[in-house]
N, C-alpha and C positions, 0 to 999 in steps of 0.2 A: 667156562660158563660165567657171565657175569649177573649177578643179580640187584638189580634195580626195585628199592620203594619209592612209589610215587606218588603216593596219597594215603592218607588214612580217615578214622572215622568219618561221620554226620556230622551232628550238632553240637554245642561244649557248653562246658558251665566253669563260671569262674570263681576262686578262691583267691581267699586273702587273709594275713596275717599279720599283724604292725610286729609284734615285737615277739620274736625276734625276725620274722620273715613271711613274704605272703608267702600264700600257695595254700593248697586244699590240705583240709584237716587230716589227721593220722587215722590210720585207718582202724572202722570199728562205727560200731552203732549212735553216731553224732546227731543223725536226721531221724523221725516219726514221722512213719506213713501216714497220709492223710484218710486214705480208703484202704480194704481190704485187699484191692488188686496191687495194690503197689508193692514192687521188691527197694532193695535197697541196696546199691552198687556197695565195692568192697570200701568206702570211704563214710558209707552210710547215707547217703544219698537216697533220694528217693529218684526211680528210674522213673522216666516220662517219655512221650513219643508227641511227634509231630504229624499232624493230620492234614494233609493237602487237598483240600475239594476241589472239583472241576467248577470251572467259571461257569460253564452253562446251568448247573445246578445250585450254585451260589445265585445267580441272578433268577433263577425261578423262586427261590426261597425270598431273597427280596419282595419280588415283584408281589406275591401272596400275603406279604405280613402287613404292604402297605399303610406304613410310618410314616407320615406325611410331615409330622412336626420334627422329627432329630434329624441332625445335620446328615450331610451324605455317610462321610467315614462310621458315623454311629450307626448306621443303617448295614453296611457294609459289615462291622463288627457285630450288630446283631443275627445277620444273617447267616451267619458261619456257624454261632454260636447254635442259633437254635438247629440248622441243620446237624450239627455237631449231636445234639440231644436228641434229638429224633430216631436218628440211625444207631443212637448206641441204646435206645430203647429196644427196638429188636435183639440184640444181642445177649441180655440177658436170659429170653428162655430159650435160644438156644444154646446157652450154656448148661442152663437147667440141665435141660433134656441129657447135658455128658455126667449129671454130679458135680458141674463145675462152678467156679460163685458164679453168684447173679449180681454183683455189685456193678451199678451201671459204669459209664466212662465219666469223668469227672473232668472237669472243664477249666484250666489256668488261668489261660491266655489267650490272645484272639488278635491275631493282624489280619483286619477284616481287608484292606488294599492286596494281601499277598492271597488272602484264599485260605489261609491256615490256623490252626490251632495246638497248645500246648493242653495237651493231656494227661489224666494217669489213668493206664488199664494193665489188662493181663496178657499172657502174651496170645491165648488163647482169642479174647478178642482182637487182637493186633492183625490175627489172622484171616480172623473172617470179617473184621473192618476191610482189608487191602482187597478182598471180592468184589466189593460193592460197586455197584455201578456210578456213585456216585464220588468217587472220592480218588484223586489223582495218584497218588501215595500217601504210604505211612515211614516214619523214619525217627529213628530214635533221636530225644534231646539232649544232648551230649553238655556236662558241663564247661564249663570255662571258666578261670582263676586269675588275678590279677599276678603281675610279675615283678615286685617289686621287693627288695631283701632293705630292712633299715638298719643302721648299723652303729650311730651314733648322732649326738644331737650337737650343732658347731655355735656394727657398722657397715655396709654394703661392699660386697665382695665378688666380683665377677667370678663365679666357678671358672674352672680350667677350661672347660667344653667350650667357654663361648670363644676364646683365640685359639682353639686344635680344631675348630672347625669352620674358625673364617667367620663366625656370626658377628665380628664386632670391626669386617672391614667392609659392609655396606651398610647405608642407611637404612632403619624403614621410613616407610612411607605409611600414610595411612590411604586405603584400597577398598575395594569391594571383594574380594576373595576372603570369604568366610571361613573358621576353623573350626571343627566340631571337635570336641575331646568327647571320650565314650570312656566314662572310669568310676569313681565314684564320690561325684560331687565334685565340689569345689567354696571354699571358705570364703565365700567373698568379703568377711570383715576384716578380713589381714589385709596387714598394713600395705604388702606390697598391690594389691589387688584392692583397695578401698576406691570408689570412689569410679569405677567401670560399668557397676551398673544402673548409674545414673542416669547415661545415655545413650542406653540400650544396648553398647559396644560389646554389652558383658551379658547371656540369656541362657535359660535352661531348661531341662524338665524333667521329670523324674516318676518311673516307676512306680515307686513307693516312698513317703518321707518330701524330702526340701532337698533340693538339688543344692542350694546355696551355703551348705549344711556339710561338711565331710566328715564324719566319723573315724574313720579309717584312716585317711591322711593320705591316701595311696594319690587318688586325684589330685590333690595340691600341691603333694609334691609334682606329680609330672605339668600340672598348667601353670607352676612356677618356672621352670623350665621354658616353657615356649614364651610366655608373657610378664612376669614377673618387674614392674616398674624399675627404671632404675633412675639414676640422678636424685633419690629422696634420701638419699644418706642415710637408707636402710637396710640390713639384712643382703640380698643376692639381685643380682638383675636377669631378665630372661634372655631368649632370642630375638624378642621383638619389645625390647624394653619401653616404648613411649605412652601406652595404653591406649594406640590407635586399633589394635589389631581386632577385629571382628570374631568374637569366640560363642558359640552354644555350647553346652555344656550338659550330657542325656549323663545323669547318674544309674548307673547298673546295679552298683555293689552300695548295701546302705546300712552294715553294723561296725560295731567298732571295729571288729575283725576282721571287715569287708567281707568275707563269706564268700559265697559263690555266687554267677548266676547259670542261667540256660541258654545255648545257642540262638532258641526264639526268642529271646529275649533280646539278645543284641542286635537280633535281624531287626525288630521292632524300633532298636535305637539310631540303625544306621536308616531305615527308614524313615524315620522324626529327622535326622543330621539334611538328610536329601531335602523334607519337606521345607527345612526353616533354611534353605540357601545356600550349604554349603557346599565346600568344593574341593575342601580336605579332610579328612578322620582320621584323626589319631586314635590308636587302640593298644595301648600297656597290659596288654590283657590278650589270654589264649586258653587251648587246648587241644586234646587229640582228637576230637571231633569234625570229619566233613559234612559240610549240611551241602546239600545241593541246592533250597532254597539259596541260601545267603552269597554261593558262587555264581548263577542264575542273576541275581540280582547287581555284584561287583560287576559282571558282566556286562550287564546290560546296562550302565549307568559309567560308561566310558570316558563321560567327561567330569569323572571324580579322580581324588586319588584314596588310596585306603592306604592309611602305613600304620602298621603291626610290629611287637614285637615278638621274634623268631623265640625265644623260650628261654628256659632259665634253665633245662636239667642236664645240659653239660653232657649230649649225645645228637646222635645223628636223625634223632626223628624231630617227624614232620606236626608244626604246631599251626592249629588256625585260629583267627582267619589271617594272620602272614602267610601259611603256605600255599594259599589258591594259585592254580598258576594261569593265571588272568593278569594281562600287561599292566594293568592297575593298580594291583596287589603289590605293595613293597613291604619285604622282611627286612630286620632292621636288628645288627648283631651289635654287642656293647666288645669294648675295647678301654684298655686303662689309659692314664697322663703319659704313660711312654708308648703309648699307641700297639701294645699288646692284647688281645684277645683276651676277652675274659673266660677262667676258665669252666665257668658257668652259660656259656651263650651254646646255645644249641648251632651246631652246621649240619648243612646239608645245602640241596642243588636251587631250593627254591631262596638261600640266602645273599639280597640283594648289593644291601650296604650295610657300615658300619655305624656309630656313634660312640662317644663318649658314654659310657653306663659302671663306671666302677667309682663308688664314692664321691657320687654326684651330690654340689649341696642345691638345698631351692627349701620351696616355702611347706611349712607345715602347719597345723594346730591357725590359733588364732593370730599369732605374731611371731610363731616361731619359725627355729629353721632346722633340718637335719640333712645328714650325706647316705642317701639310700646305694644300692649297687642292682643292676639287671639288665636286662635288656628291656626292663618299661623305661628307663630312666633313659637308653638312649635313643627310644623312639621318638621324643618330644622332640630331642635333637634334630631330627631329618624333619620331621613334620613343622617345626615350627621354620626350620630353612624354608620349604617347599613354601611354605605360605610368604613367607619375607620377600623370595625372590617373585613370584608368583603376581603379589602384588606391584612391585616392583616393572613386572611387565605383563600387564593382563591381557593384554592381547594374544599371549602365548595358550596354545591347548595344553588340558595333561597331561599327552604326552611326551608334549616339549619339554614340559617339564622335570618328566621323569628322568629322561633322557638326558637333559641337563645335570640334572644329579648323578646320575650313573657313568656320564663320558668324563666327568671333569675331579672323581671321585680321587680321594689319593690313594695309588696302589701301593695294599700291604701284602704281606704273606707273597703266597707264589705267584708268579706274573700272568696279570689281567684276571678274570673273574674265578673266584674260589670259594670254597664250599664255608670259608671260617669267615672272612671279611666282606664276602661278593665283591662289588667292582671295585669297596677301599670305604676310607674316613670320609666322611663326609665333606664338601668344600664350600660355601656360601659364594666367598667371591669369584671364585674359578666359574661355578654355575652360574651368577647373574651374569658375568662376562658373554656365557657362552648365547645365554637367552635376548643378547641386545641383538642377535638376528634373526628372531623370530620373524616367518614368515616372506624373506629373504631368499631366493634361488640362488643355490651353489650348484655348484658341479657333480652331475649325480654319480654319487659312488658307485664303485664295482663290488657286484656280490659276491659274498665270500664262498670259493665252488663247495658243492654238497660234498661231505664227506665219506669215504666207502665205510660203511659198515663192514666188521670184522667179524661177524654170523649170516647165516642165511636163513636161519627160523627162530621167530619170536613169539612164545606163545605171551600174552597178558590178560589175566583176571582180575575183574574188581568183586572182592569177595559181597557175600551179603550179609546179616549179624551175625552166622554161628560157621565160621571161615572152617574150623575144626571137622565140619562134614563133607567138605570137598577136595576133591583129591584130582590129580592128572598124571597123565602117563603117557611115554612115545614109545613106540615099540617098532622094530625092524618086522620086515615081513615072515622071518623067522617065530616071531611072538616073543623077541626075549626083549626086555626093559633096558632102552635106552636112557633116558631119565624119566625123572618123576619130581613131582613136589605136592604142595611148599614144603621144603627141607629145614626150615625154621618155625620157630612160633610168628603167628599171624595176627592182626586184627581185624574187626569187622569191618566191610565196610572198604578195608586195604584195597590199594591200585596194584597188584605186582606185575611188575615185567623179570621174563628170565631167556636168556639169547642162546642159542646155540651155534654151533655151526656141523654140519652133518654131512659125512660123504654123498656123492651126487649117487641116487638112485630114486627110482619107485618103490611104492607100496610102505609106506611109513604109515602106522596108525596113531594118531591119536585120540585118545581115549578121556572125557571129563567126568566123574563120578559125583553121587552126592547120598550119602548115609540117610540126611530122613526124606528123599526123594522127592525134594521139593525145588533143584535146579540151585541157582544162583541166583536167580527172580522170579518171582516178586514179590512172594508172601512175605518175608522177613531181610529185606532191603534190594538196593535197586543195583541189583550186580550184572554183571557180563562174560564172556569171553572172548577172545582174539586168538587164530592163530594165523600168520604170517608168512610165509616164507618167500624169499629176495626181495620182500619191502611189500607185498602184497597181498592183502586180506583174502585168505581163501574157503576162512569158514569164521563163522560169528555165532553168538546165539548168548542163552540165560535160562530161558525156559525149557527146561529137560524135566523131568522128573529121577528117575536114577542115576543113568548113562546115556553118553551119545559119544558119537565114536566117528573117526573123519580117517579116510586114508588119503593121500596126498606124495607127492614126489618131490624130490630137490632133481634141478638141471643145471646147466651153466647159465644159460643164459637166464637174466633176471626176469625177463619179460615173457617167461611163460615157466612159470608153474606148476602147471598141470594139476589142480586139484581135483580129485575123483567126483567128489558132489559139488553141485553146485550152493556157491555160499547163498547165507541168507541175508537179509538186513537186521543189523544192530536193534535190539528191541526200543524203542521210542522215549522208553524212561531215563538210556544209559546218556552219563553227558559227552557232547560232542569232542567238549578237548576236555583232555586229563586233571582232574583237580591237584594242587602241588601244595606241600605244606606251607605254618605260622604258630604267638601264643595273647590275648588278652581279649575279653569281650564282656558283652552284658549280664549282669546277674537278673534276677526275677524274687517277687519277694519272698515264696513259698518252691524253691529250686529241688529238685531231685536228681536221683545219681546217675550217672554214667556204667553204661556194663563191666562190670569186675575187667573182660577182656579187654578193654582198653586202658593202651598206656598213658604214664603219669607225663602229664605236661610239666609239670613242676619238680625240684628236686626233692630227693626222699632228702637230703639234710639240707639247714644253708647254706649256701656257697657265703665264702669270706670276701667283702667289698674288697679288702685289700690282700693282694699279695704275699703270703708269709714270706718268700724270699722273691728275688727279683723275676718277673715273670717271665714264662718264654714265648718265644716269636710268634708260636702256633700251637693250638692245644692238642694234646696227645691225642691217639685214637680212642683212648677211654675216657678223654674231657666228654662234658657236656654242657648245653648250654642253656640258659633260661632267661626268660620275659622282664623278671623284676620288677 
C-alpha cells in the first residue's frame, strides 16, 4: 500500500524572528483575543475564518448602498464589509436561543475584488454562517511565518550564490517585467538600495506602517539578494546588480520580530503585486495552510510566476503557497557552497528547484549587512534569475520561462527530478541560453507513454477541519476489513490518497463514516471523496451525514469496473485539480491563530546556517526543511 499526502490546510499566517531565527512564536499564550468568540491556536494566535460571499449578493449589496462618490475597489470593499455585518447580525440570537455568546462576527479585512473577508467568530456561527444563502464558503485563516534563520552579522563582496548559480554570467538589461517581493518591507535608505526610489524603479505598499521601513530585516535581506547595487564599492551585489530592475514591494510582516501574518492577507498582497504590473512574486514566507481562494486565483493568473520558499522544518510536509500544484507555483529548496542540501529545507513532490540559502550574505538594517540561512534566502535566488532572464527576453510566456529554469537546472541528488533538489541548482546562463528560442518551432517531441499503475483501487479524501471524525473502510463481501484508514495522524483540510491493489472479484464495499454526522462538506470545510478503481471514478461525494457506503467490483479489464450505483458528480466546491504543497506569505496587522491541528511550517529549533561537519549529499529521512 502506498500512501500519498497531497495537500494540506487553508489559509497560513506568517511568523518571524531576527535573532536568533524567524518562525512563529513558542508555543503558549503570546496573542489576546479581540472578542469573546475568538479561541486561540496552540501558539496563541488568535483563530480566524475567511468568509467567501457570492458575486450575485455582493453586487446587490453594492447596487443598494449607492456610493457614488468612492472609488470602484472602495465600493467593492464596502460592500462585503456591510454584507458581512448584516448576516452576522442574525446570528447572534440564534445563538441566544442555545445559551450560546451572542458576540456578533467581527470584521478584519476585506478584499472587496475576491468577495471575501477576514473574520473572528465562533465555531458555532462558522456553522450556521456556511447555510446561508448568501455566502460561497467559509474556511479557516491559516497563519504564515517568514523563513528566514540570521546567523551572524559579516567593502563589496559578491556572495557565493551569484557564480553557483550563473547570476554573474549574463547581463541585465533594464525591461519591463516587474518583480514584486511580498516580505516585510524593505530599507530603502541603505546604501545599496539608495537612490531607486527616485524613479519610481523602486514602490510599495503596505498593510499597516511604511513599507520603506523594515523592522525585522527579513525583507532586506531577501531584496538584497535579487537587487542589491553593485559596482559602489559597497557592502554585497544582488542578481540584478544595476538598479534597473522594476521592484513593488507589499510589506506583510511589520514588527521588529516580523510576527506573523494571515493567509487573506497575502491573498490581498499578491493581489495589489497583479494590480501594480507584476509578473513575478517572490514569497520567503509560508505555512501549513491551503486556502483555495489564493490557489483559484495562482491559477487563474497564468501569466504570472509565484516563487515560494518550500519551508525550513527539515521534513516532508507540504508548505504554502510553494505547494499549490498549479504550473506556476515554483517551490524553491536551499542548498549550501558545495551544493549540499540544506538540512533544514523541507522535501517533498511539489519541490521544484534549488538555490543557494545557507549562509547567504545581503543587506540588512540601514547600511548593514549579515549571512542569514533558509530556504527564504534561496528564493530570491530563482526569483531574481526568473526576472533577469525574463527581461532579458520578454517576449517569452511564463511558462517558457519556467520551463527554462527547470530543463536547464543543474542536476543534484538522484537523477532528474527529486523530492530534495527538484529538477537541480538553479542556472542563469544555461536558462537565457535556452530562452533565445522562444517562440521558434522545433521538432515536436514524443510523449512520454503513460505509466501502468501498480494498484487497481484508489480511494482519496480531502478531509474538512476536524479530519479526526472521519473514518473509511473496504470490506470483502464476506464483511471482514480489508483496509481502513487514515492510519496516521491527519490535518485538516489534508488531500490524502492511499492505493491498493485487490484480487479481481465483486461485491467490495466501501464504506465513509463521520462521528458528528456532518459528511466531509460543507459545514466545517470544503472536503471530498474519491474512489477509483482501474483509473476510473466510480463513486464521488462529501455530503453524507453519518455513512454512505458504495459496493463495487475489481475485473481485468480496466475499462469496465462495474460499479454497483451509479457515481455522482464531485460537489461544486471541491477544486478541480489537487492543491500540492509550499512556505512564506502576508502577515495582517491584528493576525490570529491557526488550529492547534495543524502542523508547524517552521522548525521547533533553529537549523545551523552552517554545517557542523561536512554535509551530506542528501538529507536523511528525518532531515527537514524550512523557508528561512
Amino acid at each position: 500500500m502506498k500512501f500519498l499526502l497531497l495537500a494540506l490546510l487553508g489559509v497560513a499566517a506568517v511568523f518571524a524572528d531576527v535573532d536568533p531565527s524567524f518562525g512563529p512564536p513558542a508555543k503558549g499564550p503570546v496573542g489576546a483575543r479581540t472578542s469573546s468568540n475568538e479561541e486561540l491556536d496552540e501558539h496563541g494566535i488568535p483563530v480566524r475564518y475567511v468568509i467567501t460571499l457570492k458575486s450575485d449578493a455582493v453586487s446587490k449589496q453594492k447596487a443598494s448602498s449607492r456610493q457614488t462618490r468612492i472609488s470602484a475597489a472602495d465600493q467593492e470593499n464596502n460592500a462585503v464589509k456591510e454584507l458581512v455585518q448584516s448576516l452576522s447580525s442574525l446570528l447572534p440570537k440564534a445563538a441566544n436561543a442555545r445559551g450560546e455568546s451572542k458576540d456578533a462576527i467581527e470584521v478584519h479585512d476585506v478584499i472587496g475584488s475576491l468577495n471575501l473577508a477576514s473574520v473572528s467568530m465562533s465555531k458555532s456561527q462558522v456553522k450556521e454562517l456556511a447555510k446561508n444563502s448568501n455566502v460561497e464558503s467559509v474556511a479557516q485563516d491559516t497563519p504564515i511565518f517568514p523563513t528566514g534563520i540570521r546567523r551572524e552579522l559579516l567593502a563589496e563582496v559578491p556572495p557565493y550564490g551569484i557564480a553557483l548559480s550563473q547570476a554573474d554570467q549574463i547581463d541585465q538589461v533594464a525591461g519591463a517585467i516587474k518583480m514584486c517581493i511580498i516580505d516585510s518591507g524593505l530599507q530603502t535608505s541603505h546604501e545599496d538600495f539608495v537612490g531607486q526610489m527616485n524613479d519610481n524603479k523602486l514602490t510599495g505598499k503596505s498593510t499597516a506602517g511604511q513599507w520603506y521601513q523594515d523592522n525585522c530585516k527579513h525583507g532586506t535581506h531577501v531584496a538584497g539578494t535579487i537587487a542589491a547595487q553593485g559596482g559602489n564599492g559597497k557592502g554585497v551585489l544582488g542578481v540584478n546588480p544595476t538598479g534597473d530592475l522594476l521592484i513593488h514591494n507589499v510589506q506583510v510582516f511589520h514588527n521588529s520580530n516580523c510576527g506573523w501574518a494571515y493567509s487573506s492577507g497575502l491573498l490581498g498582497a499578491i493581489q495589489n503585486c497583479k494590480n501594480e504590473g507584476a509578473k513575478i512574486v517572490s514569497m520567503s514566507l509560508g505555512g501549513g495552510g491551503w486556502s483555495q481562494n489564493t490557489y483559484n486565483f495562482m491559477q487563474d493568473n497564468d501569466d504570472m510566476l509565484f516563487i515560494s520558499a518550500a519551508g525550513n522544518s527539515g521534513n516532508s510536509q507540504l508548505s504554502y503557497p510553494a505547494s499549490y500544484d498549479v504550473p506556476n507555483s515554483i517551490s524553491v529548496a536551499a542548498l549550501d557552497s558545495a551544493k549540499n542540501i540544506a538540512s533544514f529545507s523541507q522535501y517533498n513532490s511539489q519541490v521544484d528547484i534549488a538555490g543557494p540559502g545557507v549562509a547567504v550574505r545581503s543587506t540588512v538594517g540601514e547600511s548593514s549587512y549579515a549571512s542569514y540561512s533558509g530556504t527564504s534566502m534561496a528564493t530570491p535566488h530563482v526569483s531574481g534569475i526568473a526576472a533577469k532572464i525574463w527581461n532579458r527576453h520578454p517576449d517569452c510566456t511564463a511558462d517558457e520561462v519556467r520551463l527554462a529554469l527547470f530543463d536547464t537546472a543543474e542536476d543534484l541528488g538522484a537523477p532528474g527530478k527529486d523530492i530534495y533538489y527538484g529538477h537541480g541548482l538553479v542556472q542563469a546562463k544555461a536558462a537565457d541560453d535556452q530562452l533565445a528560442g522562444c517562440g521558434s518551432s522545433g521538432p515536436t517531441p514524443t510523449p512520454e507513454p503513460t505509466p501502468v499503475p501498480d494498484y487497481n483501487v484508489l480511494v482519496e479524501i480531502k478531509f474538512d477541519n476536524y479530519p479526526t471524525e472521519t473514518r473509511w473502510t473496504i470490506s470483502d463481501n464476506s464483511g471482514d476489513e480489508l483496509f481502513s484508514g487514515p492510519n496516521s495522524a491527519v490535518s485538516r483540510q489534508l488531500v490524502l490518497k492511499e492505493e491498493f491493489e485487490l484480487p479481481l472479484a465483486s461485491d467490495y464495499m466501501f464504506t465513509i463514516t463521520d462521528s458528528y454526522g456532518d459528511g466531509v462538506c460543507c459545514g466545517y470545510g470544503q472536503g471530498y471523496y474519491k474512489l477509483s478503481v482501474n483509473s476510473i471514478v466510480v463513486k464521488d461525494g462529501g455530503q453524507f451525514s453519518s455513512t454512505e457506503s458504495t459496493v463495487f467490483s475489481v475485473v481485468g479489464d480496466s475499462s469496465t469496473p462495474l460499479p454497483s450505483p451509479a457515481p455522482t458528480p464531485l460537489p461544486s466546491f471541491a477544486p478541480t485539480p489537487l492543491p500540492s504543497p509550499a512556505p512564506s506569505n502576508s502577515p495582517t496587522p491584528n493576525p490570529s491563530p491557526y488550529p492547534t491541528t495543524a502542523p508547524s511550517p517552521y522548525p521547533t529549533t533553529a537549523p545551523s546556517p552552517y554545517p557542523s561537519s561536512a554535509p551530506s549529499p542528501a538529507p536523511t529521512k528525518a532531515s527537514t526543511c524550512c523557508s528561512g
